[in-house]
One Martini backbone bead per residue (centre of mass of N, CA, C, O) as a GRO file, in nm:
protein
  102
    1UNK     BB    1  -9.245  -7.012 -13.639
    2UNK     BB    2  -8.996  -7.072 -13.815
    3UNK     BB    3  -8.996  -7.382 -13.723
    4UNK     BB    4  -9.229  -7.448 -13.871
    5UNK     BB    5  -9.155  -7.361 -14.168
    6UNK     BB    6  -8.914  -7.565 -14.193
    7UNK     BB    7  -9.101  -7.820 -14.148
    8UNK     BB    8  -9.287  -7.783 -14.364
    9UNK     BB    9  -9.040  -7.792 -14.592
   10UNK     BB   10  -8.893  -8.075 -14.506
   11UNK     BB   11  -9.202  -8.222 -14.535
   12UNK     BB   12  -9.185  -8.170 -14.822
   13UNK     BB   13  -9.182  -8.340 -15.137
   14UNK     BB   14  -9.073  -8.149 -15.304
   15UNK     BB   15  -8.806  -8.057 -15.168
   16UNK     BB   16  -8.709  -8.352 -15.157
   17UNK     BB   17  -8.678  -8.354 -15.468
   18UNK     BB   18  -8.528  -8.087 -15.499
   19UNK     BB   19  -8.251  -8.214 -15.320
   20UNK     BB   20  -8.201  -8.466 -15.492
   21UNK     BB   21  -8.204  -8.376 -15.796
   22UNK     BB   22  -8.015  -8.207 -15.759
   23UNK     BB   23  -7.755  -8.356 -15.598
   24UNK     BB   24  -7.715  -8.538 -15.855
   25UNK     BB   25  -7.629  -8.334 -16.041
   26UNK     BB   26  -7.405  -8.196 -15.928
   27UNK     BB   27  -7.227  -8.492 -15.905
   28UNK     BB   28  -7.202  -8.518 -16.192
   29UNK     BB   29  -7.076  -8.245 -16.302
   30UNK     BB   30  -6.839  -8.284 -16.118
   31UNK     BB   31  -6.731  -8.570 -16.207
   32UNK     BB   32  -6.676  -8.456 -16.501
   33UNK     BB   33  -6.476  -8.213 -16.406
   34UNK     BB   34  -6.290  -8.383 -16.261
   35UNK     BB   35  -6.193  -8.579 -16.505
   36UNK     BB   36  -6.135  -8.325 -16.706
   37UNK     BB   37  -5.899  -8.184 -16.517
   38UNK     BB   38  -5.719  -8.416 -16.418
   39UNK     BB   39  -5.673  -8.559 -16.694
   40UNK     BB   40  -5.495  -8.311 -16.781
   41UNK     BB   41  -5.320  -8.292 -16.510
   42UNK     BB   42  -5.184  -8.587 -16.605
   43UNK     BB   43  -5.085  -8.530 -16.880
   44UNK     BB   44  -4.872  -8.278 -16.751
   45UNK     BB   45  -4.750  -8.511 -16.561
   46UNK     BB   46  -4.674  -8.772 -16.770
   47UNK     BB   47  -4.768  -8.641 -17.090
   48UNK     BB   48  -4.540  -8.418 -17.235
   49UNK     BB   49  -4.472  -8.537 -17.514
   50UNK     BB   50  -4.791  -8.502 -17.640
   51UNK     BB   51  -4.827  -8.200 -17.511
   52UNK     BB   52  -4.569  -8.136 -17.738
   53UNK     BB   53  -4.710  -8.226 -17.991
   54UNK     BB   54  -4.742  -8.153 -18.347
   55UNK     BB   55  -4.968  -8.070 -18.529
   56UNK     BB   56  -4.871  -8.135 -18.785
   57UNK     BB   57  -4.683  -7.901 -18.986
   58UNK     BB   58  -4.727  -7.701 -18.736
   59UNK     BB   59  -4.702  -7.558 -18.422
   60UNK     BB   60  -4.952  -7.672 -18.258
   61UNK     BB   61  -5.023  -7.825 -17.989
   62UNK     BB   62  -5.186  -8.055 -17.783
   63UNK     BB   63  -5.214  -7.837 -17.524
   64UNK     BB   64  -5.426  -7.631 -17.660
   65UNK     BB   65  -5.703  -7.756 -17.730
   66UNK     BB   66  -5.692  -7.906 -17.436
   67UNK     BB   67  -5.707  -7.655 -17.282
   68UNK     BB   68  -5.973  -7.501 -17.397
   69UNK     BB   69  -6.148  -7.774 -17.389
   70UNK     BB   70  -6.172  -7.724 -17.041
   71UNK     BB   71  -6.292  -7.395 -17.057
   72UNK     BB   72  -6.558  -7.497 -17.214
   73UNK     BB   73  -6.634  -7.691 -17.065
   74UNK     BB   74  -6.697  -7.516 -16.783
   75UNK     BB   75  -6.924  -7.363 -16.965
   76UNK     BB   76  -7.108  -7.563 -17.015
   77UNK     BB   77  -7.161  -7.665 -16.736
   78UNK     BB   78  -7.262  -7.398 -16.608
   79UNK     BB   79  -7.492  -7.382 -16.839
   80UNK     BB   80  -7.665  -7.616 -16.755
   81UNK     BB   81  -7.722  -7.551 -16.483
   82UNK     BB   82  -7.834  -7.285 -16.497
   83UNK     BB   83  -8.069  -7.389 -16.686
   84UNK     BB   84  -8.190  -7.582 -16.465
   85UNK     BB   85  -8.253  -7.393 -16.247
   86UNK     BB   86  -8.444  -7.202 -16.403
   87UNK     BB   87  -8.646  -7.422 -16.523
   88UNK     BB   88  -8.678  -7.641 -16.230
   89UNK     BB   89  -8.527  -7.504 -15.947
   90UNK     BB   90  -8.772  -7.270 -15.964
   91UNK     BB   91  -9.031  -7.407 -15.952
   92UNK     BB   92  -8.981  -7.600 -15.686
   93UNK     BB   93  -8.926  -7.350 -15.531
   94UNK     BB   94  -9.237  -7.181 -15.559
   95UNK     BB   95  -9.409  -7.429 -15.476
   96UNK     BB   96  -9.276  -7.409 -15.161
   97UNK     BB   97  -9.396  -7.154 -15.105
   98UNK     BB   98  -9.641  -7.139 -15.123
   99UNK     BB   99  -9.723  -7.370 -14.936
  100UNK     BB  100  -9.583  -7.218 -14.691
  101UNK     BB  101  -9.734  -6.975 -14.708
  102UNK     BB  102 -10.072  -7.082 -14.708
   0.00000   0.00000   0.00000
């Protein structure tokens, strides 16, 4: 019985639509994230006299809001995912459990 369902879901088109579209999502934010997280650790290993030195004739270095807007960017990042998981990824979810229940 199981066996079943599970083959109805696999052959299910929203199954196989949400399963890429999830995945090709998932893989842009990822590297989008690590594009910014390693270019920030880039820079403090090879370029560590820019992230100290001062903006202005203030005491804050470049170091300080390079490091902010990584910590930002990974909440925006997850704010998007989870946005559309709720939004799209619930829906085309409902839809194949429908299909398989029915």
């Amino acid at each position: 019985m199981e066996q079943d369902i599970v083959r109805r879901i696999k052959a299910d088109p929203d199954y196989q639509t949400l399963v890429r579209t999830r995945s090709r999502f998932g893989w842009t934010l990822t590297w989008a994230m690590m594009l910014v997280y390693y270019g920030f650790t880039l820079l403090v290993a090879f370029n560590k006299e820019f992230l100290g030195s001062r903006i202005g004739e203030g005491v804050m270095t470049w170091g300080i809001p390079l490091g902010l807007f990584v910590i930002l960017f990974t909440i925006v990042v997850t704010g998007i995912y989870v946005n559309r998981a709720n939004s799209r990824y619930d829906d085309l979810t409902d839809a194949i459990k429908k299909k398989v229940t029915a």
